[in-house]
C-alpha positions in Angstrom: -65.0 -77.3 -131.3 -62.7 -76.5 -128.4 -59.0 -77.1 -129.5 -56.4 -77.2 -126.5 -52.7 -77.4 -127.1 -50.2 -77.3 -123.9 -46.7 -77.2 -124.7 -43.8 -77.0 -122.2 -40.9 -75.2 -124.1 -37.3 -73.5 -123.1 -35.0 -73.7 -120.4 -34.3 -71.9 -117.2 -32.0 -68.2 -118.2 -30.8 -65.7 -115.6 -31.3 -62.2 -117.0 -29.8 -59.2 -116.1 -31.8 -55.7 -116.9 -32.7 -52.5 -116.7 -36.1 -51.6 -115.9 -37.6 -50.2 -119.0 -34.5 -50.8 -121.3 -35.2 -53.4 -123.9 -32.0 -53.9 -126.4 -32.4 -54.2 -129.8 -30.4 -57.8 -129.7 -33.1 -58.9 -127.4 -35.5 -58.2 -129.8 -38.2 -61.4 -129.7 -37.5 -61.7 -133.6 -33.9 -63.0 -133.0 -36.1 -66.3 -131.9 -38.1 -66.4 -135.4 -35.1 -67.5 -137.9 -37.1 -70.7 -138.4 -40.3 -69.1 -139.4 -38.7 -67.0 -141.6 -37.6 -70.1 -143.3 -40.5 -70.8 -144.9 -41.3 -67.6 -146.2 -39.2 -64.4 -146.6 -40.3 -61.7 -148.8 -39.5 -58.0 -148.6 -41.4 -55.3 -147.4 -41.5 -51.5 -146.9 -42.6 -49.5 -143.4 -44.3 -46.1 -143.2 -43.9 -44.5 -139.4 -46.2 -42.5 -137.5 -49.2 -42.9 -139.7 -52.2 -40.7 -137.4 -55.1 -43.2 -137.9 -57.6 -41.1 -135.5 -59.9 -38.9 -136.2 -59.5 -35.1 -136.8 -61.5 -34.7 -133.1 -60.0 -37.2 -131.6 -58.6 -36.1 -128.0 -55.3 -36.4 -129.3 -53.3 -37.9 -132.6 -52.8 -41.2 -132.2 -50.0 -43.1 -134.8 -48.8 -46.3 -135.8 -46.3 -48.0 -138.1 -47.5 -50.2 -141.3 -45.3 -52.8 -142.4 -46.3 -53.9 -145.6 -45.1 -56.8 -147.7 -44.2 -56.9 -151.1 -46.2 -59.5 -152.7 -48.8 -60.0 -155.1 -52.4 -59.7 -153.9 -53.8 -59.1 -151.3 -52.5 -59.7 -147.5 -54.2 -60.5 -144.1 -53.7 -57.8 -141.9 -52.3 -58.2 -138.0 -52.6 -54.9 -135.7 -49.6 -55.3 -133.1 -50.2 -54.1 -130.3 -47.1 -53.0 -127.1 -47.4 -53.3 -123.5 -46.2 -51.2 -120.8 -48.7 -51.3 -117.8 -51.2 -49.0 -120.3 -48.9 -46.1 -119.0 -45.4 -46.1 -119.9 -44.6 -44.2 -123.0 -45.1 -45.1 -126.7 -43.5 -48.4 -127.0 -44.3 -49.2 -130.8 -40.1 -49.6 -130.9 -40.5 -53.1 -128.4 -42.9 -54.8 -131.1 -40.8 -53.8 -134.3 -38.9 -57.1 -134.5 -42.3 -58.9 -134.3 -43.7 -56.2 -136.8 -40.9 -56.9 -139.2 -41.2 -60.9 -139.3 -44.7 -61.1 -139.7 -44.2 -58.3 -142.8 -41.3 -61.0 -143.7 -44.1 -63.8 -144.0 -46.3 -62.1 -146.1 -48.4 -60.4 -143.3 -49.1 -56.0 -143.3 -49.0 -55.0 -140.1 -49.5 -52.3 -138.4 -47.9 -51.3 -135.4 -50.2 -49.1 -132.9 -49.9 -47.3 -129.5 -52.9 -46.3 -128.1 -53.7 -43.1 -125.3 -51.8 -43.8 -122.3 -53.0 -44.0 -118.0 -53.2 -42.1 -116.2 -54.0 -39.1 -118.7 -56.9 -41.5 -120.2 -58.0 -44.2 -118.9 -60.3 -47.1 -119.5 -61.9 -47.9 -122.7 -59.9 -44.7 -124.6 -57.2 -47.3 -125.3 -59.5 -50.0 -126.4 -61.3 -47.3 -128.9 -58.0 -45.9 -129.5 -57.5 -49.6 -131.2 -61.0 -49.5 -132.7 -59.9 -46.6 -134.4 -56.9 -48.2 -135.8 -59.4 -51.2 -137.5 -61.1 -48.6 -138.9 -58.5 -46.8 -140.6 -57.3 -49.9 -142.0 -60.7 -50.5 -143.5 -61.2 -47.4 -145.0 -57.8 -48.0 -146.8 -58.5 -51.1 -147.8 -58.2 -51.2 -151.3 -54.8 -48.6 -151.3 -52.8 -50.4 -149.1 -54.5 -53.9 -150.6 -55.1 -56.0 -147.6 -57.8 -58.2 -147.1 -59.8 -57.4 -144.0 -61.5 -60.3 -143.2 -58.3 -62.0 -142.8 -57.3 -59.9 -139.2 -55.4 -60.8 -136.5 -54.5 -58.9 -133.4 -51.7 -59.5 -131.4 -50.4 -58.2 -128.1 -48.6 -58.5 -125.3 -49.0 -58.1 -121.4 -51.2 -54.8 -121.5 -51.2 -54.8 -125.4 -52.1 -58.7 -125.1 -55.1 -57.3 -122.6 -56.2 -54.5 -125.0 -56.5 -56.8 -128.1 -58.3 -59.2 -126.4 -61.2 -56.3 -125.2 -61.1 -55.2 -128.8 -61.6 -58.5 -130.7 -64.8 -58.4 -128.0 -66.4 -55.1 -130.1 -68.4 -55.3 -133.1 -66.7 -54.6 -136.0 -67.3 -52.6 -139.1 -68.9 -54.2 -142.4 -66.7 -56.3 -144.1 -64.1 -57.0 -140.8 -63.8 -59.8 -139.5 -61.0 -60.9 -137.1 -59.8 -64.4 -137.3 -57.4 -64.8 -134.7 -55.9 -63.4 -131.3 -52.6 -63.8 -129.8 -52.0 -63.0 -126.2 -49.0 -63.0 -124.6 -47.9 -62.6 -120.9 -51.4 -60.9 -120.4 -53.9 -59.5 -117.7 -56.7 -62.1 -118.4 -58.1 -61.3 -115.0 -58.1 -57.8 -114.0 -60.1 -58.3 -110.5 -57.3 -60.9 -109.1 -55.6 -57.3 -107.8 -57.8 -54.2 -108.6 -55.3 -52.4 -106.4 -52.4 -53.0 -107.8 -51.1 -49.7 -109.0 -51.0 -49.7 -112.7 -54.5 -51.7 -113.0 -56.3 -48.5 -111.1 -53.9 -46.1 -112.8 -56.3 -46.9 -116.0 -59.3 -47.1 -114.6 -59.2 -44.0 -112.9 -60.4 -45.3 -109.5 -60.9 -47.7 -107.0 -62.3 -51.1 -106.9 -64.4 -50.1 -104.2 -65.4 -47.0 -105.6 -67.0 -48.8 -108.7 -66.3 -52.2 -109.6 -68.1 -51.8 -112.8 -65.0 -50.8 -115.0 -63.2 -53.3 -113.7 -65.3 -55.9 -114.5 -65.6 -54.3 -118.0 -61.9 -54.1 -118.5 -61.8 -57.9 -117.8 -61.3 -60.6 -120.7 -62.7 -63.3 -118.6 -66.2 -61.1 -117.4 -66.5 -60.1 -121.1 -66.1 -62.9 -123.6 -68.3 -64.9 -125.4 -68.7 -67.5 -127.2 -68.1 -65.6 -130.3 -64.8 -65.0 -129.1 -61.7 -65.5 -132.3 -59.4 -68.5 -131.9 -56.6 -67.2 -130.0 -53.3 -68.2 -129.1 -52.0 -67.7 -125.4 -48.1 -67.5 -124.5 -47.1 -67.4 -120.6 -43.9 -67.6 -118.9 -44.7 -70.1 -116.5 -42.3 -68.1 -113.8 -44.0 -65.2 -114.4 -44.7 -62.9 -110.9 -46.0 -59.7 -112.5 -48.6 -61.6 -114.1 -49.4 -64.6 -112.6 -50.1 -67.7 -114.2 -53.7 -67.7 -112.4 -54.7 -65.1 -115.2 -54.1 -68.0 -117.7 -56.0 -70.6 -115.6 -58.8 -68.0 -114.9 -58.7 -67.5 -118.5 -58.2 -70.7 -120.4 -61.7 -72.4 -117.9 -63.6 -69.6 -119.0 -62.7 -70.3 -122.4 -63.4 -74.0 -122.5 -67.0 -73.4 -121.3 -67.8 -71.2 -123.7 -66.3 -73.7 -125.8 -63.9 -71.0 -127.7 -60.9 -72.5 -129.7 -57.2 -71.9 -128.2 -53.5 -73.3 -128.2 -51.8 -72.5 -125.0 -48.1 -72.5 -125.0 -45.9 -71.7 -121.6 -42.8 -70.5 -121.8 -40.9 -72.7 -119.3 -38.6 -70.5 -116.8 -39.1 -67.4 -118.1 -40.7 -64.7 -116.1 -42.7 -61.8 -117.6 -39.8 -59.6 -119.0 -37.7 -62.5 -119.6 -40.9 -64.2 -121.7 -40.9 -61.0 -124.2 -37.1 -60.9 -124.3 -36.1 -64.6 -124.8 -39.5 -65.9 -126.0 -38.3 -69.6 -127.3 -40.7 -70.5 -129.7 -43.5 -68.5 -128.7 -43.5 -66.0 -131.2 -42.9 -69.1 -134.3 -45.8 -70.5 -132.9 -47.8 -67.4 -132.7 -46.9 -66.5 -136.2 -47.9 -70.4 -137.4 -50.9 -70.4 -135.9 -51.7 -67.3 -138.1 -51.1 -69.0 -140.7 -53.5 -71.1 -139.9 -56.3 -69.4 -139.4 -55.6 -66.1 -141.7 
């Protein structure tokens, strides 16, 4: 059954920044003291774990956050953004990383091969890859695999939606997507820079990546429950990516909670997030 939730949250902020520069006291987790209310448990990191194969076309690493509690956990791979061709921006999730380990979740915190070097699907296999390192080491790092989530956001966001798309490996089974700020809609601009920068060419050249490297051309009905976060000012990515989105969900009759991010704009939606990253990490609980 379709589930639609549309909440108008947070108030109107002038930022100031540098292009690129994200503080550590803007982390998103400074927003998440209520969350970590409920639960707070310790928890112990391991960074720049390689997770690809031996062959692979290059080592690609992540960070697990794992907490300590009895049992196993469900697992969330995290996933950062940067226009699929900035550097490794693992450090911009780690707030999230750290209060999701805080509410009992392991995580692990991936970058993926980078445009215009590789493009399109290296980083979506790139994530594959990550799953199945995490399966492999099931039982060691005692995590419960069909209890996955994936979050991203803005290119990350994009990435983990194409992935929750594959078929996974026996005994995986992912539960639950969060999306934030994200390219639902890759053909509303197939020439804006950073969209052709991972595919690798032009729209008119071949469409057929592009419509391959779009959520809303490749979902089904199998699609996970997922969560959507937007900052309603948003110009980078416009809202019509959520609209284009959230339609295409509700006739395939997929499950989702929309929340917007009132007055924000893109960077200011990951910076000063109001509630979006509680409700993100609540509606986790709820289906993990």
């Amino acid at each position: 059954m379709s589930c639609k939730k549309v909440i108008y949250k947070g108030s109107i902020c002038a930022l100031i920044f540098s292009a690129g520069i994200v503080s550590n006291s803007c982390s998103p987790a400074s927003n998440t003291a209520a969350a970590e209310k409920q639960i707070k448990v310790g928890y112990k990191s391991s960074k720049d774990i390689v997770f690809t194969p031996e062959a692979w076309p290059e080592d690609v690493k992540g960070d697990l956050y794992q907490p300590r509690i009895v049992g196993k956990s469900p697992v969330v791979l995290l996933v950062h953004g940067g226009g699929w061709a900035e550097n490794d921006n693992r450090y911009q999730m780690t707030g999230i990383a750290k209060t999701l380990a805080k509410r009992g979740y392991t995580v692990f915190n991936v970058t993926y091969r980078l445009a215009p070097q590789y493009n399109f699907p290296a980083p979506v296999d790139d994530l594959y890859q990550a799953i199945k390192y995490l399966k492999k080491n099931e039982q060691v790092l005692n995590i419960d695999m069909n209890r996955l989530g994936v979050f991203g956001y803005s290119a990350g966001g994009h990435l983990a939606e194409l992935v929750a798309m594959r078929d996974m490996p026996n005994g995986v089974k992912i539960k639950a997507v969060v999306a934030g700020g994200t390219p639902h809609f890759m053909r509303v601009d197939p020439d804006f820079h950073m969209v052709k920068a991972l595919i690798g060419k032009s729209f008119d050249e071949d469409p057929t990546p592009y419509y391959k490297a779009t959520p809303v051309d490749q979902v089904t009905s199998n699609f996970p429950p997922v969560f959507i976060y937007h900052g309603a000012e948003d110009q980078l990515v416009p809202t019509l990516h959520v609209h284009k989105w959230v339609k295409r969900l509700e006739e395939l009759n997929v499950e989702y909670e929309l929340y917007w991010v009132k007055g924000r704009g893109h960077i200011g939606t990951f910076l000063l997030p109001s509630q979006s990253i509680n409700k993100s990490i609540e509606f986790f609980d709820k289906k993990l």
